[in-house]
N, C-alpha and C positions, 0 to 999 in steps of 0.2 A: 504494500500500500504506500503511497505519497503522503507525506506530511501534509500536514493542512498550512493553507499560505502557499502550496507549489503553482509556480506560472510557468507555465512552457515557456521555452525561449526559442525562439530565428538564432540558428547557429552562422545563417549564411541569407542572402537577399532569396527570397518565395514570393508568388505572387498566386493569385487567384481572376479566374476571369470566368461571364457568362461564355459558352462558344453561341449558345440562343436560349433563349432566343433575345436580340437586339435591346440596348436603351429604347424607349421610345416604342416598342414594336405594340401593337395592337395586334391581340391572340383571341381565339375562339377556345372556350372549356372543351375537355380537357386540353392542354396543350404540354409540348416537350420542353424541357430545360434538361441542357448541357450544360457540366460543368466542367471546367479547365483548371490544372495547377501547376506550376511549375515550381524548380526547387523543394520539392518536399513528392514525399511517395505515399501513395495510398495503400493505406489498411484498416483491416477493420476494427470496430470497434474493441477494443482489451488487449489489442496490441500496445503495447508503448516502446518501440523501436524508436529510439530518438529521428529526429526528421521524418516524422510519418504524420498520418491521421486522416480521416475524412470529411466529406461533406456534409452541414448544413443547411437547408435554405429556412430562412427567417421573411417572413410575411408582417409586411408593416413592423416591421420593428430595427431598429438601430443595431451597430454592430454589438459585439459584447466582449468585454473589458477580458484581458490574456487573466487567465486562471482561473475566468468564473465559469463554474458549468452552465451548458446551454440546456434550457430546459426542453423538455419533452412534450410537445403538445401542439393543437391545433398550429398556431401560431408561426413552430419552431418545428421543422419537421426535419428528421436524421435519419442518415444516411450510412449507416455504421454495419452495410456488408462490404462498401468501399463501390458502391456506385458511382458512375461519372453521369448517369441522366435518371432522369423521371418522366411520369405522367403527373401533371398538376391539375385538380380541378377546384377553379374558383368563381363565383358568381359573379356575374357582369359588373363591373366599378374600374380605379385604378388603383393600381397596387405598385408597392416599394417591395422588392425583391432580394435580400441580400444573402449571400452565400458567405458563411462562416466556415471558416476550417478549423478541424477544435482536433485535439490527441484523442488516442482511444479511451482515454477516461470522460469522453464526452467535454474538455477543455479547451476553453477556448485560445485561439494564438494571440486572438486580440483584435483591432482596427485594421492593423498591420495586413492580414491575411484575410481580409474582408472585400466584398465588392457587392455596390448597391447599383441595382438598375431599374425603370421604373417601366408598368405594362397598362395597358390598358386589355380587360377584356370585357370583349364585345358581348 
């Protein structure tokens, strides 16, 4: 187990990107998101290979602070077999999208390893 207080750290420059779908893009329920990482490898959840962890995605909500766990739920949905895409189904509005990379304890990297883009679906 990790002491309490443990933050991951970026040993080295990591990024995180949607591949889709687009800032801006206007999508029809259900729709696909891709996820991109670089610098860091994917695994799954209860792995803690340092430089590793998975995806993410956060619906309406802000990035989350390195060490905090990402909760589980509506809102905040995980991706801990080390998925790079989904099917997302959300009722017609706009939404803020952000994809969080957190370690196999569900932890967050931080702001650092975050990426927000916004959708509208139709």
């Amino acid at each position: 187990m990790l002491a309490a207080g443990f933050v991951p750290q970026l040993a080295h420059a990591a990024s995180v990107n949607f591949v889709s779908p687009a800032d801006g893009a206007v999508v029809s329920s259900p729709f696909e998101v891709k996820f991109g990482v670089s610098g860091m490898e994917i695994k799954p959840a209860g792995d803690m290979t340092p430089n590793t962890g998975h995806h993410h995605l956060l619906i309406n909500q802000a990035p989350i602070k390195a060490g905090e766990a990402i909760p589980a739920d509506a809102q905040h949905l995980h991706f801990g077999k080390g998925q790079t895409e989904a099917m997302v189904t959300l009722p017609p509005g706009k939404y803020s999208l952000t994809m969080q990379f957190g370690n196999g304890m569900h932890q967050s990297y931080g702001p650092e390893l975050s990426k927000t883009i916004n959708v509208t679906v139709k």
